[in-house]
C-alpha positions as protocol buffer text, in pm:
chain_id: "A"
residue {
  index: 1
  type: UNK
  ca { x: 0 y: 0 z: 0 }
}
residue {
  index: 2
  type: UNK
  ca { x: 110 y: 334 z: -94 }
}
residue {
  index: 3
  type: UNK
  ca { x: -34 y: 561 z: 193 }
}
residue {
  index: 4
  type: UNK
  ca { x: 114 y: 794 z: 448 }
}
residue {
  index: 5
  type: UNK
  ca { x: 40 y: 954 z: 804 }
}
residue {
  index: 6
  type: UNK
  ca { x: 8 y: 1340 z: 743 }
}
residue {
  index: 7
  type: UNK
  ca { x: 206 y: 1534 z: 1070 }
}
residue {
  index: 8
  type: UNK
  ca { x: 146 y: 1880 z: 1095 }
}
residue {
  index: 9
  type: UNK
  ca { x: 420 y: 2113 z: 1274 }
}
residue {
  index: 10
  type: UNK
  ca { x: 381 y: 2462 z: 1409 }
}
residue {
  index: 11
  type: UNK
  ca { x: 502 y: 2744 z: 1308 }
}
residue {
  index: 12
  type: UNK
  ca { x: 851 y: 2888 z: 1461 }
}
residue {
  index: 13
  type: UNK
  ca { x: 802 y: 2496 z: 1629 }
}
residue {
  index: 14
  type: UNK
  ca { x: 1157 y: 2389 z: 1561 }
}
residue {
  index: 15
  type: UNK
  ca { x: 1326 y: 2121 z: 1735 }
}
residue {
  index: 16
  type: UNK
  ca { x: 978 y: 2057 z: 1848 }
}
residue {
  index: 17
  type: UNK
  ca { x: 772 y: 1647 z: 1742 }
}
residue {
  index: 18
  type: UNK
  ca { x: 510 y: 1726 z: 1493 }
}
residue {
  index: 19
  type: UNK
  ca { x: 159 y: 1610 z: 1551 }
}
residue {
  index: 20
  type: UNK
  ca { x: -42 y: 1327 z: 1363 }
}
residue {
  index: 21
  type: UNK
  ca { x: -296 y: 1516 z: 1132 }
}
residue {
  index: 22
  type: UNK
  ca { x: -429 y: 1243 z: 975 }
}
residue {
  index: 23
  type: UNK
  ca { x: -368 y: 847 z: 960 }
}
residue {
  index: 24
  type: UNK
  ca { x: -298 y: 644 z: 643 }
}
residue {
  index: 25
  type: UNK
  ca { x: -366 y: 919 z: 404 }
}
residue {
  index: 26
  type: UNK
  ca { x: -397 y: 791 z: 35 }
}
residue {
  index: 27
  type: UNK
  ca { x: -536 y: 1133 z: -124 }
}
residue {
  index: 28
  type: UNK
  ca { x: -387 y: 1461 z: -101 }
}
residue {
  index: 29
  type: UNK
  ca { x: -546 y: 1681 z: -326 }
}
residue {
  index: 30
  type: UNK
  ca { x: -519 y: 2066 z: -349 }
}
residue {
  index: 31
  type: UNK
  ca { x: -785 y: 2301 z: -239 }
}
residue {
  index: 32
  type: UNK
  ca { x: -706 y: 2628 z: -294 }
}
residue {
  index: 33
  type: UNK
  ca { x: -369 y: 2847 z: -163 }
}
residue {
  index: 34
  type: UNK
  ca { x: -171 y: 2634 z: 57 }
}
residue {
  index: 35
  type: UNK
  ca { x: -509 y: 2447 z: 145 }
}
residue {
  index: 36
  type: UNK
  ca { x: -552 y: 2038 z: 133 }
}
residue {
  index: 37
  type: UNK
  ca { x: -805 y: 1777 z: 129 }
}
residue {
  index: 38
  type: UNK
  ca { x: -680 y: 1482 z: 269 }
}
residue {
  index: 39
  type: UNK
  ca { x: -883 y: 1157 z: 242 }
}
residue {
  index: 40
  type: UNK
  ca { x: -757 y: 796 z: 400 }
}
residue {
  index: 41
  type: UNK
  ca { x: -790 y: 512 z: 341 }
}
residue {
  index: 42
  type: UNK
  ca { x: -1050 y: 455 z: 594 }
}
residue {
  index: 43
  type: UNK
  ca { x: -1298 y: 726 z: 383 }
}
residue {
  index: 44
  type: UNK
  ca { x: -1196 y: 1031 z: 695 }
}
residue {
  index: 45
  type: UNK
  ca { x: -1135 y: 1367 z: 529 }
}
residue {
  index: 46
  type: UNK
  ca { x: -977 y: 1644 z: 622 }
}
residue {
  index: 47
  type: UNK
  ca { x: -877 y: 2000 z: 501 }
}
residue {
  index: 48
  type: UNK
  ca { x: -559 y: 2135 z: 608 }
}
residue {
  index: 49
  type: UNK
  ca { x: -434 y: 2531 z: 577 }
}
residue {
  index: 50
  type: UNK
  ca { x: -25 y: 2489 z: 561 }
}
residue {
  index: 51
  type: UNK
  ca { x: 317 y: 2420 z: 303 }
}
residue {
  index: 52
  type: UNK
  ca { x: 462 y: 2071 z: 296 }
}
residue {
  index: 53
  type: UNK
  ca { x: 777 y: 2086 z: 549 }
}
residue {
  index: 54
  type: UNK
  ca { x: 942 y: 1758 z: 454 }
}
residue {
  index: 55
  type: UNK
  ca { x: 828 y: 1434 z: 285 }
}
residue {
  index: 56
  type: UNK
  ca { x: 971 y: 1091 z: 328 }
}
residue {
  index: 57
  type: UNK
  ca { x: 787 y: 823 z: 139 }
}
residue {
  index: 58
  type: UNK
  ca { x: 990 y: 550 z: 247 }
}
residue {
  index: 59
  type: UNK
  ca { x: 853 y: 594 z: 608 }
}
residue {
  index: 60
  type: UNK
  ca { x: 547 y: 710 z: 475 }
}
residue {
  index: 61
  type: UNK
  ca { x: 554 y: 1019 z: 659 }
}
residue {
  index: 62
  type: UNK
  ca { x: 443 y: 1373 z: 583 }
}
residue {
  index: 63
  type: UNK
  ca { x: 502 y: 1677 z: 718 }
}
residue {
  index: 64
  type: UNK
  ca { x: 329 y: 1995 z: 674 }
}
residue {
  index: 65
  type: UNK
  ca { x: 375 y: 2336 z: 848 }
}
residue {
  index: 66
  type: UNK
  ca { x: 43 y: 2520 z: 965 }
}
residue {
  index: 67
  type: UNK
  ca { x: 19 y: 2898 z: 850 }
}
């Protein structure tokens, strides 16, 4: 399977663990400036306001930055 948990870090949060967003996301779809839908793989959607920060698909992690 090709999904990944979405984190989302703080602003000015450096040094600081991001928080899981959203679980086993398999959609992320743009909605507008720097705004996301996210949609799992258990159907749960979510819209996030923030950039990417990092990506690493081989531990299936995201990480975006709120604004």
């Amino acid at each position: 399977m090709c999904e990944a948990n979405i984190y989302l870090a703080h602003k000015n949060s450096e040094g600081e663990e991001p928080e899981l967003f959203l679980e086993s996301a398999d959609q992320i779809v743009p909605d507008g400036e720097d705004s996301w839908r996210l949609t799992s793989i258990f159907g749960e959607q979510k819209i996030l306001r923030g950039r990417v920060r990092s990506m690493n698909l081989v531990e299936h992690r995201i990480v975006f930055e709120s604004l």
